[in-house]
N, C-alpha and C positions, 0 to 999 in steps of 0.2 A: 326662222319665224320669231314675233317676239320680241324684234330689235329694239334695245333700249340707246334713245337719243341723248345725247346731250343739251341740257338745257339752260337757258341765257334767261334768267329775270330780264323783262323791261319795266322794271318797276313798281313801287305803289300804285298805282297807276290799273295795274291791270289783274297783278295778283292780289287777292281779299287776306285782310289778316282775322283771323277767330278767337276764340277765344285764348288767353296768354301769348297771344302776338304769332303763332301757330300759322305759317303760310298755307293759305288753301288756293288752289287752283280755279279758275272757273269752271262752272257743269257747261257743257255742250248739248243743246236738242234742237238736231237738223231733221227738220222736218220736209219730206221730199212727195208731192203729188203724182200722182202718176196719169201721164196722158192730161193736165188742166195745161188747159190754151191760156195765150197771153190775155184774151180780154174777159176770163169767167171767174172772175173777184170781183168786189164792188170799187174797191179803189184802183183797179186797171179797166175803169168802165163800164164793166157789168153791171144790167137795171132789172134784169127778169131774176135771177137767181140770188137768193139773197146770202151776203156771206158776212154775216156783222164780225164775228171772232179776227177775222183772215182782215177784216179794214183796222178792228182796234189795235191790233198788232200794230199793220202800218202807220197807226196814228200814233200810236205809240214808241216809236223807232222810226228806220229808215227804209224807204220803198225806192229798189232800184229799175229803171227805168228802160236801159238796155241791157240786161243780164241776158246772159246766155247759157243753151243745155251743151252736157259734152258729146252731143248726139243726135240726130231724130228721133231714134229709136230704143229700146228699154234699156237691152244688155251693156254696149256699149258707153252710152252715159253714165249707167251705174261707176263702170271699169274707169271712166273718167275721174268722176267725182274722186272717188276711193282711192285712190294713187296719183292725182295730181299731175298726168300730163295729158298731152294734147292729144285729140285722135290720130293725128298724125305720128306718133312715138306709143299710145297706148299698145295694149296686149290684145285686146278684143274690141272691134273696131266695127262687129255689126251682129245681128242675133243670133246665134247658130248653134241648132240642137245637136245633141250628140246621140248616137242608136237611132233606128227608123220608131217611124211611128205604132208599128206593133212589138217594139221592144225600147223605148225612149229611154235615155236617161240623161234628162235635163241638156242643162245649156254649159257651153264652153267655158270649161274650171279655171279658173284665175287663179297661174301659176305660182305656185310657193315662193319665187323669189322678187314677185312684187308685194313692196309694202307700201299696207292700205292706212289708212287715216287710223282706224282702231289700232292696227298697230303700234303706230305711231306716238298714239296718246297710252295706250297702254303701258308703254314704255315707261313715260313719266307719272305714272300712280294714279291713270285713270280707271273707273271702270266700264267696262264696255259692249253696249246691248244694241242689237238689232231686230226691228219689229218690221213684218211687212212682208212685201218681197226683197226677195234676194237677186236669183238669177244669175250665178256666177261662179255654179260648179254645185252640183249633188251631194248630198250627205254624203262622207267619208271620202269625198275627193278633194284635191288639195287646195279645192277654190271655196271648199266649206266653212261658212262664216267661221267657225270655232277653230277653223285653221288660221284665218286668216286676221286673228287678233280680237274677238270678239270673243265675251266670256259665259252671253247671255245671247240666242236666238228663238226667234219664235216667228212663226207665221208660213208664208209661204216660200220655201225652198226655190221650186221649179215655176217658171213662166207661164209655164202651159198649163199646171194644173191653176195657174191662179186664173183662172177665164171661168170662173163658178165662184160665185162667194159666196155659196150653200155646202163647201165640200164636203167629202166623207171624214178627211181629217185634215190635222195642221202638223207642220212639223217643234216639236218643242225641242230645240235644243237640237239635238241628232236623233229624234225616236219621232214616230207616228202618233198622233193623237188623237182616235177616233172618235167623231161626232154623231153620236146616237141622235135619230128624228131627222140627220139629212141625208139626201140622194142624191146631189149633185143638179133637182132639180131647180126650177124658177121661185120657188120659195120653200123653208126648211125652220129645224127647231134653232139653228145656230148660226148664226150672222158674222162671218170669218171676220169682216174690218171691226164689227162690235168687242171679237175676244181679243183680238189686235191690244186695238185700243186699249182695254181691261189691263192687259199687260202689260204695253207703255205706263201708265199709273202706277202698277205695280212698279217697275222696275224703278220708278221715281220714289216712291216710297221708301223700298229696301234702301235704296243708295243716298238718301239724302242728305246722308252725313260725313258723304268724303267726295271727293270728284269726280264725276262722272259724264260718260259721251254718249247719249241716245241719239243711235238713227232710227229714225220711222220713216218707214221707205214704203208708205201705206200704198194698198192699190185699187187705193181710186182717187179719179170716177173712169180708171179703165173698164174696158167691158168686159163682162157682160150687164146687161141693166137689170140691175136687183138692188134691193132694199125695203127696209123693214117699213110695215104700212104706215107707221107712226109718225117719219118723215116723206112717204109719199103723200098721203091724205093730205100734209099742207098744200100741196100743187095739184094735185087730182082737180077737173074740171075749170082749170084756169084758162086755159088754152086749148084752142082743136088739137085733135091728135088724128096720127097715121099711126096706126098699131103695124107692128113691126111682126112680118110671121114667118120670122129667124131661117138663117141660112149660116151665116158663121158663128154664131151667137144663138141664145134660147132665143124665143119669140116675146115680144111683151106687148100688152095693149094699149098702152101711155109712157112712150118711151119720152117724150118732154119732158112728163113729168116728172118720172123717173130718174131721167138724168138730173133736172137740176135739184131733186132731193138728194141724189147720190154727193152732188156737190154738198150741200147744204148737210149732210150727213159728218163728212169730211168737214166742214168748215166746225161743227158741234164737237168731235174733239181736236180740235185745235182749241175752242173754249176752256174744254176743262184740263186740260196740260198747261193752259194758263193761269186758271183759277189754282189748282192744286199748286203752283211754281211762287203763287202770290201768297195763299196760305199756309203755307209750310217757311214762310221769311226768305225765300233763295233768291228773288228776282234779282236783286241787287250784286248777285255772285251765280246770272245764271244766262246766256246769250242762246236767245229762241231764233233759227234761222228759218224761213220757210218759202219753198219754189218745185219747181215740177220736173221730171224727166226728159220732157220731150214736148212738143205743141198739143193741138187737140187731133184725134183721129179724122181719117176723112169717110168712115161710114159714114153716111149723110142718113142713111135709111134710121139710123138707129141716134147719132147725134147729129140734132139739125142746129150744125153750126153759123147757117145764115141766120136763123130764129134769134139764136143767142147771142148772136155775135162774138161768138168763141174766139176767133184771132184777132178780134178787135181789128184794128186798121191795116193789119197784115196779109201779106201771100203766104198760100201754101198750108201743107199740113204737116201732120207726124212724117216720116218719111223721105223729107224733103228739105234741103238745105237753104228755101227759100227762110225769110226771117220766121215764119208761121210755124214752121217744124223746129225752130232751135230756139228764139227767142220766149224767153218765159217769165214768169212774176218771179223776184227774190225780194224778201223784209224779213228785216232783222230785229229784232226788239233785244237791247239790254238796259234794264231800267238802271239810270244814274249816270252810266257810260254814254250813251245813244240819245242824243235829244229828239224830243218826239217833232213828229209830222215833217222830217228831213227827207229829202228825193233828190237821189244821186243822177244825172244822164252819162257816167264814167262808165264805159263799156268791160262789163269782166266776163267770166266763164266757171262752169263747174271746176275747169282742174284749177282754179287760183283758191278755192276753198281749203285744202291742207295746207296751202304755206298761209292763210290767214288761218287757221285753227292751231296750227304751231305758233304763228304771234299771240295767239289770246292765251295759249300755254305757258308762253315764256319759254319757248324752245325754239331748235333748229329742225324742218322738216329734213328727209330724207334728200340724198344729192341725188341728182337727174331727174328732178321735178319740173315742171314750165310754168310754174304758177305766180303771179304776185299776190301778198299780201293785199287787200283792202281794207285791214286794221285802219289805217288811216282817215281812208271814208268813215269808217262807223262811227271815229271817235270826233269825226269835223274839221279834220285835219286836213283839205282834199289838196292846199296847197304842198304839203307832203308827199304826197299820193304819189308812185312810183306809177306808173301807165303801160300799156302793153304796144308794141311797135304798130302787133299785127294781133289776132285772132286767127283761128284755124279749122279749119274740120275737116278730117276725111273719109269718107262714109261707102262701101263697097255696096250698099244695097242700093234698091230701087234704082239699078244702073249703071251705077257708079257716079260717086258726085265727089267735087273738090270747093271750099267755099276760104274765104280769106276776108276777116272786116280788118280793113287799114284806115285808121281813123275815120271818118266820114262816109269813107269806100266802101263796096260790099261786091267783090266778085266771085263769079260760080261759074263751076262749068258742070255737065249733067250727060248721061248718056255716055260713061266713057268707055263703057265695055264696048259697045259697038261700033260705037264710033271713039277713037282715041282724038280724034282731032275735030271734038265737038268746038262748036263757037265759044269763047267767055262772054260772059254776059256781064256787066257792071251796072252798077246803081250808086248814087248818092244819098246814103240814105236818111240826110238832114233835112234834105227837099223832097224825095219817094222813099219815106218808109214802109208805102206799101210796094216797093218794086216792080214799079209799073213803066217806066222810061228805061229800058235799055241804053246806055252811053258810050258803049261799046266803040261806035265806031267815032264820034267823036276826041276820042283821048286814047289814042293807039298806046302811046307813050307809057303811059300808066296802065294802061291793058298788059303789055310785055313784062312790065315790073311786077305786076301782081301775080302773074302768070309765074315768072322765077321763084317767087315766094311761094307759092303752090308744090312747086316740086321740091325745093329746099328744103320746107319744113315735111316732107314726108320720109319717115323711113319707113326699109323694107320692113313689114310686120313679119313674124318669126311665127305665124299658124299662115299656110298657103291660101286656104281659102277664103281671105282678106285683101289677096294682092292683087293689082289691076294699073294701070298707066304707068306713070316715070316717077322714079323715086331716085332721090340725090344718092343714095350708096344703096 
């Protein structure tokens, strides 16, 4: 654990000199939504829900257009992001608790001998905090952030407990934090993404003087629908409501509302992580990233994603490898580097995120990574821009699903547990980004070709119950 990389300056250019010519590194804060659909920002369309912080960003940098999750679903993506390869080659490739549910203990530990982005940067004299969820191994297991390269955790450990943002407690570090005046019900004295947040700041604060990588891996506007009156009361009585009266989830009476304050809550510290990044002098030696997990849920009961228009022009939801569960907002702001109001349509993915945080280091990421740099895009460079052949996803839930964007192409196949010899289905997604024309039979030719690439890029996953169809070895 721990591994220290070797690192390659690319120059003036990208590392800051301080004071007496003293090389400083850039800060990193990736900021990751959890469960926000492609169209619930203002500058991916969104008109009901108001998110000014989450648009100046994008006006302020660049808004990428077909960005991708490494997942539909929480776990998995995380494991993507974090390690830098494809579902198809990842370790945890869908949600999966470990102990039954009258003896839980968390989600499947991401094994000690993958290294994660913190890692990574840690190596090179970052320091390195995680706020949020996590999801990717239980305190004292080897998938515990503090194992896994990270020197600072806080928030919610386990998946499962984070479905209350009222809870009993938070995990700080590796110890329990008990929250006196909550019960885990519908509203409490302490508002988990408010101490979140409090924390992000902090960790800003204490480090602001040497380099530093915060992920905030906040959790929301997953559910359940809670938040504090203060940003509900701006949406209260806007809109009819269907009070929702809970079945996997509390009950709430204004779950519109609700939702889009929970958004609107979330977009209010993205504000002040920007405000504090501006007053404290870092913007200039500090690259704010910020995009989501996975699409919007498809509870309808509780998020009315027709209202909203949550996938914006897209199919499908969380769960599902149509563009609506994998395609998501990413904007970058680095002031000075990044010219404002830039919109990339260069298709990339969570796992290209560590070999582009290696290039903003001035290092070599980890070998057996899939990822490329998009350094290039940020800095305007696109005719540099190194491109992906293919895109990938291989996703064992909701079925079994395999998905592959080849340039303009987007094929999937779905159902393959039961059926191994489910149909592929193709779309062009220049002409139906919302995947509504099946092309399938039209272009057999390229049907078989995407198909090979389907099985090529899958290896066999090394936890069995991930494994499903044909894998090249």
């Amino acid at each position: 654990m721990g591994m220290t990389v070797g690192g390659m300056f690319l120059g003036k250019s990208i590392i800051s000199r301080g004071d007496f010519g003293v090389a400083r590194r850039p800060n990193i804060i990736f900021i990751m939504a959890d469960d926000l659909g492609y169209g619930e920002a203002g500058v991916y369309g969104q008109e009901r829900i108001k998110t000014p912080n989450i648009d100046k960003l994008a006006h302020q940098g660049i808004r990428f257009t077909d960005y991708y999750a490494g997942s539909p679903v929480c776990a998995p993506s995380r494991c993507v992001l974090l390690t830098g390869k494809h579902p198809g080659h990842a370790y945890v490739r869908d949600n999966y608790r470990i102990g039954t549910w009258d003896s839980y203990l968390g989600q499947l530990p991401l094994p000690a001998g993958e290294i994660t982005i913190a890692e990574m940067l840690k190596g090179a004299g970052y320091v390195t905090g995680a706020f949020g969820k996590w999801g990717l191994g239980r305190v004292g297991s080897e998938g515990d952030p503090l194992k896994q390269g990270f020197d600072r955790f806080f928030g919610y450990n386990c998946q499962r407990h984070a479905h209350n943002l009222y809870p009993r407690y938070l995990i700080d570090n590796d110890k329990k934090i008990y929250l006196e005046g909550n019960t885990r019900g519908l509203t409490g004295k302490h508002y988990a993404p408010q101490l979140i947040a409090d924390e992000v700041l902090n960790f800003i604060h204490e480090n602001r003087d040497r380099p530093f990588f915060l992920y905030y891996a906040t959790v929301l506007p997953h559910l359940p629908l809670q938040v504090p009156v203060e940003f509900l009361e701006k949406y209260l009585g806007k809109w009819e409501e269907v009070p929702y009266n809970g079945h996997s989830y509390l009950p709430n009476p204004a779950p519109r509302a609700t939702y889009a304050a929970m958004i609107s809550f979330l977009d209010f510290q993205v504000g002040r992580i920007m405000a504090l990044i501006d007053s404290l002098g870092l913007a200039e030696n500090t690259v704010i990233f910020f995009t989501s997990d996975n699409g919007t849920t498809y509870l309808k009961g509780q998020v009315d994603y027709e209202f909203f228009r949550s996938l914006g022009p897209l199919r499908g939801f969380k769960g599902y490898l149509y563009e609506g569960g994998i395609r998501v907002p990413m904007i970058v702001r680095w002031a000075g580097r990044i010219k404002p109001d830039i919109v990339t349509h260069i298709p990339f993915a969570h796992y290209d995120v560590m070999t582009t945080l290696a290039d903003i280091a001035g290092i070599k990421p980890p070998s057996g990574t899939d990822g490329i740099s998009f350094l290039p895009v940020l800095l305007g460079r696109e005719e540099q821009q190194r491109r992906h052949m293919y895109l990938f996803w291989d996703f064992p839930g909701y079925g079994g699903q395999v998905a592959v964007r080849y340039g303009k192409w987007k094929a999937l196949k779905k159902n393959l547990k039961k059926n191994p010899d489910s149909p592929t289905e193709l779309y062009n997604l220049e002409e139906d980004m919302g995947e509504g024309h099946n092309l399938a039979d039209r272009y057999p030719e390229l049907v078989k070709k995407l198909e090979n690439i389907m099985i090529q890029a899958r290896r066999r996953p090394k936890f069995p119950a991930f494994r499903f169809w044909k894998y090249s070895n």
